[in-house]
DRENROTOR-399429 format. One record per atom (N, C-alpha, C): residue number from 1; atom name; x, y negated, z negated. Coordinates in pm, 1 decimal, padded with zeros to 6 digits, m for minus. Example, Ala and Ser with C-alpha at 12.3 -4.5 7.8 and 13.67 -1.06 7.14 Angstrom:
<nodes>
NODE     i   at         xx         yy         zz
NODE     1    N    01319.0    00569.0   m00780.0
NODE     1   CA    01230.0    00450.0   m00780.0
NODE     1    C    01320.0    00330.0   m00780.0
NODE     2    N    01285.0    00225.0   m00708.0
NODE     2   CA    01367.0    00106.0   m00714.0
NODE     2    C    01290.0   m00003.0   m00787.0
</nodes>
This chain:
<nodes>
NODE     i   at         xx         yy         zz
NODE     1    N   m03907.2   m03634.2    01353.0
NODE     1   CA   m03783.1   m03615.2    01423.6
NODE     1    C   m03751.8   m03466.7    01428.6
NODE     2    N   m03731.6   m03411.6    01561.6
NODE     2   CA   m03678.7   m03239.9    01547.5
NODE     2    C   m03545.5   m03200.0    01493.1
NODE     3    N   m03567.8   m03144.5    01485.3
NODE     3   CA   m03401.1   m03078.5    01439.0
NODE     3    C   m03292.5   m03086.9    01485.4
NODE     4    N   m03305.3   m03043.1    01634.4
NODE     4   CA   m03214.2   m03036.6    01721.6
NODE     4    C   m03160.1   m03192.4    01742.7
NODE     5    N   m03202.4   m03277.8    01772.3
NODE     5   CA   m03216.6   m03462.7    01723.3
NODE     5    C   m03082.8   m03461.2    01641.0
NODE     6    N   m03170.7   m03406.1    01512.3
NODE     6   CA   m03104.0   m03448.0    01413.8
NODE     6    C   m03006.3   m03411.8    01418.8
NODE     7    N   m02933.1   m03281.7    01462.2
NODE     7   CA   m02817.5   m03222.3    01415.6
NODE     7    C   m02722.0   m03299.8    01596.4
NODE     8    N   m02763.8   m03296.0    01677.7
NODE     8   CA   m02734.8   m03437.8    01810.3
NODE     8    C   m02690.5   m03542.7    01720.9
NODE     9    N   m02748.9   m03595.9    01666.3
NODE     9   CA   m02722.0   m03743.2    01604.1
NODE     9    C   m02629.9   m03728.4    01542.7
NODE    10    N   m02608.0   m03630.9    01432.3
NODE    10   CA   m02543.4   m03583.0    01316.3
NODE    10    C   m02351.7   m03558.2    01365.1
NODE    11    N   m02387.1   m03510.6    01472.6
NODE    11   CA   m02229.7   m03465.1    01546.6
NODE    11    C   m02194.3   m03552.9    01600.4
NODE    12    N   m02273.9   m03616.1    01675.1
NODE    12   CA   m02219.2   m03748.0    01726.9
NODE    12    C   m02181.7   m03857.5    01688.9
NODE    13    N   m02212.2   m03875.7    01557.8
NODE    13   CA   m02163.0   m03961.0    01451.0
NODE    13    C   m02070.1   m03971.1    01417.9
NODE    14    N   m01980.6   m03791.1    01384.9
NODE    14   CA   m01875.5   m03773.3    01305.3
NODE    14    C   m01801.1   m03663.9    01360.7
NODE    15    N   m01755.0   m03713.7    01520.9
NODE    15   CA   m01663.6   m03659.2    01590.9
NODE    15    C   m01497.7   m03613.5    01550.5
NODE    16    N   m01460.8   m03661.2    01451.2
NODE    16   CA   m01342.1   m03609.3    01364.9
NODE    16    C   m01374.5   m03535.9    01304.4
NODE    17    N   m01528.5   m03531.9    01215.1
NODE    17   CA   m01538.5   m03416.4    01178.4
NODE    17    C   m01545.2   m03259.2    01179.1
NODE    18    N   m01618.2   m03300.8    01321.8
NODE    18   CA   m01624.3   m03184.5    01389.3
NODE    18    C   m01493.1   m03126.2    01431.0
NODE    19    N   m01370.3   m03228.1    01499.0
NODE    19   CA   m01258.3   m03135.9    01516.7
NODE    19    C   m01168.9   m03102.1    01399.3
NODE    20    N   m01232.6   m03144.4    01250.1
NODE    20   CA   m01171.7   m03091.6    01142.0
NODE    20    C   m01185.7   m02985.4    01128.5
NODE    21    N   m01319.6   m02930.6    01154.0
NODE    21   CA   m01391.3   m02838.0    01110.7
NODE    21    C   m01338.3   m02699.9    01241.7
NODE    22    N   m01314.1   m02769.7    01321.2
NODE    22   CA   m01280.4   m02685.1    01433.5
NODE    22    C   m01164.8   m02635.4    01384.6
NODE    23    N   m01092.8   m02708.8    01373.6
NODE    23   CA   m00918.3   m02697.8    01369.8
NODE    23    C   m00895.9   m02625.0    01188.6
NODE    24    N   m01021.8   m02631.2    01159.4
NODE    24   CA   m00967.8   m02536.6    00982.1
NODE    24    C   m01015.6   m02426.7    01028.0
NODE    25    N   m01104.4   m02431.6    01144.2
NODE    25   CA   m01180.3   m02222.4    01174.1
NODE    25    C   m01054.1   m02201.5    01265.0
NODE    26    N   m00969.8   m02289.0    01348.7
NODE    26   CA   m00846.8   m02177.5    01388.2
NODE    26    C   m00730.5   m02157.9    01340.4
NODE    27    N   m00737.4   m02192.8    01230.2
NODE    27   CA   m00623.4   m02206.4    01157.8
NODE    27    C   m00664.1   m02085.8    01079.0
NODE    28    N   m00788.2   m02104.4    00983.0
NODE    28   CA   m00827.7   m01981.3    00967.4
NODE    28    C   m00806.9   m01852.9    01015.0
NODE    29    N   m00845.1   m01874.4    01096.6
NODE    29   CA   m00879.4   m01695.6    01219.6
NODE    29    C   m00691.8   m01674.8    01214.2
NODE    30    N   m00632.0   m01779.4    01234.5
NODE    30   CA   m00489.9   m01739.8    01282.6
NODE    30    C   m00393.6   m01683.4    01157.2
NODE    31    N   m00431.9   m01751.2    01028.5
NODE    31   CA   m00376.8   m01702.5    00950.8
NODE    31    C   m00463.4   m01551.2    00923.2
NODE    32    N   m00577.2   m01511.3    00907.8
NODE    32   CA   m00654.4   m01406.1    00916.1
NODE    32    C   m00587.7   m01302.4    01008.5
NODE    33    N   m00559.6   m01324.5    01114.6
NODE    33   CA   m00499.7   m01237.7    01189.0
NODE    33    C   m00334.0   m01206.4    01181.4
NODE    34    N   m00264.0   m01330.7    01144.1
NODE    34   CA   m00108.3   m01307.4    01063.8
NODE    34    C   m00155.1   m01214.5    00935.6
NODE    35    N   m00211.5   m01242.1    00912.1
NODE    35   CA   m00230.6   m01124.4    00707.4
NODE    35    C   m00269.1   m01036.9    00715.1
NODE    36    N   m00353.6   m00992.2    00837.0
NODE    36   CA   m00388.2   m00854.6    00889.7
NODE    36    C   m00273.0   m00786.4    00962.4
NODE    37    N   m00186.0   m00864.3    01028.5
NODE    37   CA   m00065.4   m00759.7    01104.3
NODE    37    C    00064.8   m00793.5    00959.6
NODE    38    N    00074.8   m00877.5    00893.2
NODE    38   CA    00170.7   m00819.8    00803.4
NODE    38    C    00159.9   m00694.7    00709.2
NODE    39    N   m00003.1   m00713.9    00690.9
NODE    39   CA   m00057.4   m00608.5    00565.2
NODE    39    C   m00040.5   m00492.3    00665.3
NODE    40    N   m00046.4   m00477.7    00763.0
NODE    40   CA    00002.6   m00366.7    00867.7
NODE    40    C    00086.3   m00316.1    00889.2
NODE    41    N    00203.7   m00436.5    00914.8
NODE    41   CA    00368.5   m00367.2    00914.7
NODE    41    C    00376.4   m00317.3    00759.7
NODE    42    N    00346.4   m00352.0    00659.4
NODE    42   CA    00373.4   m00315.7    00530.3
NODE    42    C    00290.1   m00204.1    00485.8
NODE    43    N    00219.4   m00166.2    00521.8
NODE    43   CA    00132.4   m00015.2    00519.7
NODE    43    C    00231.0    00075.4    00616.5
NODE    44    N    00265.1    00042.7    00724.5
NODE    44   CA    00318.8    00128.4    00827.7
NODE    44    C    00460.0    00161.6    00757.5
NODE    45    N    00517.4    00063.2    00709.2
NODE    45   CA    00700.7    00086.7    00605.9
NODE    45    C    00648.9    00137.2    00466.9
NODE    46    N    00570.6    00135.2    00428.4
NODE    46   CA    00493.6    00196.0    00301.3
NODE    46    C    00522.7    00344.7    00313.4
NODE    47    N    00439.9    00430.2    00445.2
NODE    47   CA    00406.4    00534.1    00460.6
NODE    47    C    00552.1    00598.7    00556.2
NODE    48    N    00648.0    00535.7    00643.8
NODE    48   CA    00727.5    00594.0    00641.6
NODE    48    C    00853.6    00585.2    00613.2
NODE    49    N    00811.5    00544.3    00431.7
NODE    49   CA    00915.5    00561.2    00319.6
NODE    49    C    00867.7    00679.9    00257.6
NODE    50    N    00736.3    00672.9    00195.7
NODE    50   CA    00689.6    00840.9    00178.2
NODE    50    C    00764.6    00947.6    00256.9
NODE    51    N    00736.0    00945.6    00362.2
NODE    51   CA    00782.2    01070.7    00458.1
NODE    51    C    00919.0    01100.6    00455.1
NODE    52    N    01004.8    00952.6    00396.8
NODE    52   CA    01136.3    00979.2    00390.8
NODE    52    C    01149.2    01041.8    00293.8
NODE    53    N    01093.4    00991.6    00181.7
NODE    53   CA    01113.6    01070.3    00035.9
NODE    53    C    01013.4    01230.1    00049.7
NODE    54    N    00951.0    01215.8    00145.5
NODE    54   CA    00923.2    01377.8    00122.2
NODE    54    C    01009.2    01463.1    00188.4
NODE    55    N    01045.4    01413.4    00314.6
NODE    55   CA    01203.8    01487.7    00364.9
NODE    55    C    01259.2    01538.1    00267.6
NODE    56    N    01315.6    01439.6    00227.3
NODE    56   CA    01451.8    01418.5    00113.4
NODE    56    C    01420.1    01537.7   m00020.7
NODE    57    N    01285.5    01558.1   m00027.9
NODE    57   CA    01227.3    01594.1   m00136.4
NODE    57    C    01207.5    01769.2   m00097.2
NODE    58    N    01173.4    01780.5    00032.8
NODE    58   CA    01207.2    01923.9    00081.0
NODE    58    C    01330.3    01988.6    00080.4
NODE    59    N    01406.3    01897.0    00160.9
NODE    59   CA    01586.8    01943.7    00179.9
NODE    59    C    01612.3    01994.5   m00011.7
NODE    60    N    01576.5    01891.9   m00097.1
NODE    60   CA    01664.0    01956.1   m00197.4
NODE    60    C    01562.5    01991.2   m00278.8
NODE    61    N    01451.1    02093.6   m00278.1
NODE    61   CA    01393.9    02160.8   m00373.5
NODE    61    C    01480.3    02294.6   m00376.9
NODE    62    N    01517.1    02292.6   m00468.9
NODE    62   CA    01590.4    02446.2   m00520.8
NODE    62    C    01498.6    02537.1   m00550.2
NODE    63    N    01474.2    02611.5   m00524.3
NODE    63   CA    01355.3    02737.7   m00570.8
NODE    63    C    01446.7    02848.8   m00618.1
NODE    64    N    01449.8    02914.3   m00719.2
NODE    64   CA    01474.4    03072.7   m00789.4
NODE    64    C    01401.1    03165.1   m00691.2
NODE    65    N    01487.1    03245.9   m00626.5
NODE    65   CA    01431.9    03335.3   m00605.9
NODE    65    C    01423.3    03441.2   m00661.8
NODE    66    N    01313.6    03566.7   m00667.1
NODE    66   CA    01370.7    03673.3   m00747.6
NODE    66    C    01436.9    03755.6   m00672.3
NODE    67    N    01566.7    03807.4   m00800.2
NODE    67   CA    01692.3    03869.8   m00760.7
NODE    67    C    01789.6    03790.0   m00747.0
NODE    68    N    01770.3    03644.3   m00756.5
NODE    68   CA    01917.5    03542.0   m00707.7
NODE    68    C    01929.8    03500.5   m00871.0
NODE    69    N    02053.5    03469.9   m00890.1
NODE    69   CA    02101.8    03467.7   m01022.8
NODE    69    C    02119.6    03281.2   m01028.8
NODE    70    N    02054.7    03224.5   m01093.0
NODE    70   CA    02035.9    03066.6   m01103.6
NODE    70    C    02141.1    03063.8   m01225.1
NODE    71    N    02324.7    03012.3   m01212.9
NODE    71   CA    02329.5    02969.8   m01331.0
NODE    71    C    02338.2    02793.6   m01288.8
NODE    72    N    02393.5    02726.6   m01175.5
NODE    72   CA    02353.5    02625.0   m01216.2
NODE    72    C    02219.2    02557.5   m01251.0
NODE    73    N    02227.1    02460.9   m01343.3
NODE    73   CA    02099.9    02378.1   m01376.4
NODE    73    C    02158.1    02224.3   m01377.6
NODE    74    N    02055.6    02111.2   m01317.1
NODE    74   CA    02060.4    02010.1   m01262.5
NODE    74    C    02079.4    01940.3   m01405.5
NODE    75    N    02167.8    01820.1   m01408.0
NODE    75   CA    02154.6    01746.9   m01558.9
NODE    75    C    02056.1    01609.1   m01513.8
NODE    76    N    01973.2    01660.3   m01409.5
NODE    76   CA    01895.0    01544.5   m01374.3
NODE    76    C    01750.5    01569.6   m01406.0
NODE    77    N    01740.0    01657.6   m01456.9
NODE    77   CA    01615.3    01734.6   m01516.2
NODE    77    C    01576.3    01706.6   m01673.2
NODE    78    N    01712.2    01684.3   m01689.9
NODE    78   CA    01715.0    01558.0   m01855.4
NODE    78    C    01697.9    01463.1   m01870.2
NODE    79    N    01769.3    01405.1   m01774.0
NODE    79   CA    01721.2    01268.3   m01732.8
NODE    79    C    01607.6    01191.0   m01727.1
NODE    80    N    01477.0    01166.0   m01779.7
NODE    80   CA    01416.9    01131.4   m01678.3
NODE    80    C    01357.9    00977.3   m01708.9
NODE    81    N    01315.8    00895.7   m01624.8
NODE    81   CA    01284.1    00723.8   m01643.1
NODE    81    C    01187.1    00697.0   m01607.9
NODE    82    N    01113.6    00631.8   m01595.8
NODE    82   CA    00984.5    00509.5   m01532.5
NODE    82    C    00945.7    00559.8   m01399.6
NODE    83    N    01101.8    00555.9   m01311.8
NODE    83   CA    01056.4    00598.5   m01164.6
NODE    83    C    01027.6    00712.4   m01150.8
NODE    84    N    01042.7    00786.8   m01240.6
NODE    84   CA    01009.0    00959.6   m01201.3
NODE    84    C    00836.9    00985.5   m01246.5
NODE    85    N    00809.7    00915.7   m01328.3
NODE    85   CA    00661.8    00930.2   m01344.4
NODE    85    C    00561.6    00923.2   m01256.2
NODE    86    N    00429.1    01020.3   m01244.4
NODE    86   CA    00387.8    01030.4   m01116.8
NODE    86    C    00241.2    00955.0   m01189.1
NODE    87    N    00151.4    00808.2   m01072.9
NODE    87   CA    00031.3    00835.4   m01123.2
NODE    87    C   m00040.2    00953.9   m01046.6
NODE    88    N   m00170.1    00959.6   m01186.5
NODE    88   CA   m00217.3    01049.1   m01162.5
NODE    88    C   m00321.0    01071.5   m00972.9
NODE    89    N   m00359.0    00981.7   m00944.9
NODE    89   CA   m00419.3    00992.9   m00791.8
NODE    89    C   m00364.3    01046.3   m00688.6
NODE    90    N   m00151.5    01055.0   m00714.5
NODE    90   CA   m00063.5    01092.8   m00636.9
NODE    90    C   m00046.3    01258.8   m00732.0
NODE    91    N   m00061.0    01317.2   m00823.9
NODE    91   CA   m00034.9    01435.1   m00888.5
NODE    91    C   m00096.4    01529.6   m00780.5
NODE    92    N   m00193.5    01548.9   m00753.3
NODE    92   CA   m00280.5    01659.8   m00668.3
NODE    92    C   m00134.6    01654.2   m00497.1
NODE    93    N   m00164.0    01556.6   m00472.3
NODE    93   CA   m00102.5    01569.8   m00337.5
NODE    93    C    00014.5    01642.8   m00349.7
NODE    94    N    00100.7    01533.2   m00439.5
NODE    94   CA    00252.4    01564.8   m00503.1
NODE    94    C    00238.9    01751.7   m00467.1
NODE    95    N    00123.5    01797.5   m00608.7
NODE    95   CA    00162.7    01943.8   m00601.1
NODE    95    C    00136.2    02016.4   m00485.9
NODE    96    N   m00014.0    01982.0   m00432.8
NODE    96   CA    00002.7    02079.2   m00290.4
NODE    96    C    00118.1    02019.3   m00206.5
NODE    97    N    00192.0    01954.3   m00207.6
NODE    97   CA    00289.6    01964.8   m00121.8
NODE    97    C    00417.5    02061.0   m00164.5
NODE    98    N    00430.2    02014.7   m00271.5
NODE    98   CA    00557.9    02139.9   m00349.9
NODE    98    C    00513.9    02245.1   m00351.1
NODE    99    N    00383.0    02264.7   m00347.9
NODE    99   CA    00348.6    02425.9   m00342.1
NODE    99    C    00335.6    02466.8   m00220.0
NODE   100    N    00328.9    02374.8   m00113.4
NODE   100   CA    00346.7    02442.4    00064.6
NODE   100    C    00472.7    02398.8    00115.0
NODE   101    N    00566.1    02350.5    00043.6
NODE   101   CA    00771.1    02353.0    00020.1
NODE   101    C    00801.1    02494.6   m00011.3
NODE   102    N    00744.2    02525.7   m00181.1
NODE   102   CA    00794.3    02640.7   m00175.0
NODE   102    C    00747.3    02770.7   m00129.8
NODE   103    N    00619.2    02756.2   m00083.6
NODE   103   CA    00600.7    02881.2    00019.9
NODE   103    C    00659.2    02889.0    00149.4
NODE   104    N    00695.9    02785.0    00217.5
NODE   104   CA    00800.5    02777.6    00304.8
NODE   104    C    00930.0    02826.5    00336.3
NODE   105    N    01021.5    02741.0    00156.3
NODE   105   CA    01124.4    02792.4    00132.0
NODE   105    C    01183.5    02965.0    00105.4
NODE   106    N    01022.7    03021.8    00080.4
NODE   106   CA    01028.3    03143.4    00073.6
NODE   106    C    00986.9    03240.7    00161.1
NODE   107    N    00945.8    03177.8    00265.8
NODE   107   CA    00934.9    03284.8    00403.1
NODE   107    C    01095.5    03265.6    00417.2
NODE   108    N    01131.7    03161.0    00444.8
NODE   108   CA    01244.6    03126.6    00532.3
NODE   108    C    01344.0    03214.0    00453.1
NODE   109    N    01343.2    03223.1    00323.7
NODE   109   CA    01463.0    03298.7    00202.3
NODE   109    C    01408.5    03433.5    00295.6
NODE   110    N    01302.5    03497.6    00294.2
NODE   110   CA    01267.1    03634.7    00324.4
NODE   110    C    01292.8    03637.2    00475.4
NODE   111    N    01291.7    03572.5    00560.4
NODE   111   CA    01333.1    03584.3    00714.5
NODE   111    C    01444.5    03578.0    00684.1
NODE   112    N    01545.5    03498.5    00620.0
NODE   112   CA    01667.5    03512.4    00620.4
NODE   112    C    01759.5    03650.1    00557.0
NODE   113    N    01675.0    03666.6    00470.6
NODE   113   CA    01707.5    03810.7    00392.6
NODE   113    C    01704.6    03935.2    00502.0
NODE   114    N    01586.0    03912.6    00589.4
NODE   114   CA    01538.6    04024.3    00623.8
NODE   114    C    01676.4    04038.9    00760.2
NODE   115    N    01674.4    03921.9    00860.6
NODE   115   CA    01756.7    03875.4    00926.7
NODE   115    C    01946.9    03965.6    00883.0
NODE   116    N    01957.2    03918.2    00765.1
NODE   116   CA    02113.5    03992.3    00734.9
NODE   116    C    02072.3    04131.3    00717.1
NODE   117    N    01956.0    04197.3    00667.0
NODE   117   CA    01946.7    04353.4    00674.5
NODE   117    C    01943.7    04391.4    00813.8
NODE   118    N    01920.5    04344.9    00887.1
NODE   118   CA    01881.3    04337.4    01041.6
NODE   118    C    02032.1    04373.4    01097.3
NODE   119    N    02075.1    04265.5    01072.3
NODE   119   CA    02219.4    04244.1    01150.5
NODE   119    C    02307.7    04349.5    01045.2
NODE   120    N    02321.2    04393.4    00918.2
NODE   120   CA    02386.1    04466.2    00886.7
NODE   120    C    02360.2    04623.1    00945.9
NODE   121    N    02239.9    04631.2    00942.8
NODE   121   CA    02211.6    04782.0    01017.6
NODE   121    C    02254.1    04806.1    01117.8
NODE   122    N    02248.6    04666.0    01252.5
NODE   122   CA    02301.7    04677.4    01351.2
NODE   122    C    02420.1    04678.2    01370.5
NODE   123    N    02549.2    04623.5    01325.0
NODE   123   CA    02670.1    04633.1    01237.0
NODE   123    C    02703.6    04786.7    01218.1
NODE   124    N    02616.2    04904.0    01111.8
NODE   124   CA    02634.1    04981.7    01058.4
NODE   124    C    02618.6    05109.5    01201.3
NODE   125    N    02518.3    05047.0    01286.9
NODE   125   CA    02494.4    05138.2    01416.9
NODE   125    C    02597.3    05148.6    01493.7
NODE   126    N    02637.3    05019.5    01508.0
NODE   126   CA    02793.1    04982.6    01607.8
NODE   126    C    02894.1    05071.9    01551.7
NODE   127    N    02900.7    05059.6    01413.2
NODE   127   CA    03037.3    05103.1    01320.2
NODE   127    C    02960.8    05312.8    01402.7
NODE   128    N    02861.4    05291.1    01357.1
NODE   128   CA    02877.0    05469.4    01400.4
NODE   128    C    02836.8    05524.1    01520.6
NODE   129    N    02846.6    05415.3    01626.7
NODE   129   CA    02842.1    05492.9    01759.1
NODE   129    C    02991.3    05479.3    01790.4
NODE   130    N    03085.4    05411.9    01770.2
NODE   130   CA    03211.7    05361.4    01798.8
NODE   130    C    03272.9    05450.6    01727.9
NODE   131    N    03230.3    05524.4    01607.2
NODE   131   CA    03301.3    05653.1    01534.2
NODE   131    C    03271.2    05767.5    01629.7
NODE   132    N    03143.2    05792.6    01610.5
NODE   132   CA    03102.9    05914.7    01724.9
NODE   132    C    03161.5    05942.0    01865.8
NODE   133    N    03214.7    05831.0    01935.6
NODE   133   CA    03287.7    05798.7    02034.9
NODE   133    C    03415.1    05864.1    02046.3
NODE   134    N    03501.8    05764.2    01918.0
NODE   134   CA    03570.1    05851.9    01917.6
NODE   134    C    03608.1    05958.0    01873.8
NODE   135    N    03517.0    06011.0    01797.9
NODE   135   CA    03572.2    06192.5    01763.9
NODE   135    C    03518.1    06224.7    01861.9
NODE   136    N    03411.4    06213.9    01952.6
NODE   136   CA    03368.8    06309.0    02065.4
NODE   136    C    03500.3    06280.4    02168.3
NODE   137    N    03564.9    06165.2    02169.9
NODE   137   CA    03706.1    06219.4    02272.6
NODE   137    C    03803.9    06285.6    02258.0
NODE   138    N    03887.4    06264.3    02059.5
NODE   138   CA    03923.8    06378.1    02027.1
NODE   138    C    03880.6    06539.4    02069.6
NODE   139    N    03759.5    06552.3    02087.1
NODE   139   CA    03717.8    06693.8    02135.1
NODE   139    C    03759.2    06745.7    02257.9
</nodes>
């Protein structure tokens, strides 16, 4: 008897079976494809909760600059619990990111610095062409 026979005979025998077997591979595939788009939306809200907390985490890094006089200090720096602990696979990222925060925070301190010397000079030019002005009309 060939094969092909056999497996003919075999299906034709046990026609419920076959749509058991059918109906558990799409049920399958369908739940397969529901657990693939949830594990999706939940990777996608995963990652932009990160981004929120790295926002959040830029806006309030305080950096010392030198020459700025730091007396407050945070009493949250005493504090610390469970959630503040970093694992280690997230440590590397964590720091190059705080370390390209605060090189940031410190152009922007030095553009801003540089910015009020800017505008004070220009200030100080105004103040002495507007003097020169007027003593040259007194004359």
């Amino acid at each position: 008897m060939n094969t092909d026979t056999w497996n003919a005979a075999l299906i034709s025998h046990r026609p419920a079976l076959v749509q058991v077997i059918v109906i558990a591979c799409v049920a399958f595939t369908i739940a397969l494809i529901c657990g693939i788009a949830i594990f999706y939306v939940i990777y996608r809200l995963v990652q932009a909760e990160e981004r929120q907390q790295l926002v959040w985490l830029y806006n309030n890094v305080r950096i010392p600059f030198l020459g700025d006089d730091v007396n407050d200090q945070d009493s949250e720096e005493d504090s610390l619990d469970e959630s503040t602990c970093l694992l280690p696979e997230n440590e590397k990222e964590l720091e190059k990111f705080i370390h390209s925060v605060i090189r940031s925070k410190r152009r922007k301190h030095m553009e801003n610095r540089s910015l009020k010397k800017e505008q004070i000079l220009l200030t100080e030019a105004k103040i002495g062409n507007s003097m020169d002005s007027i003593f040259s009309e007194d004359l």
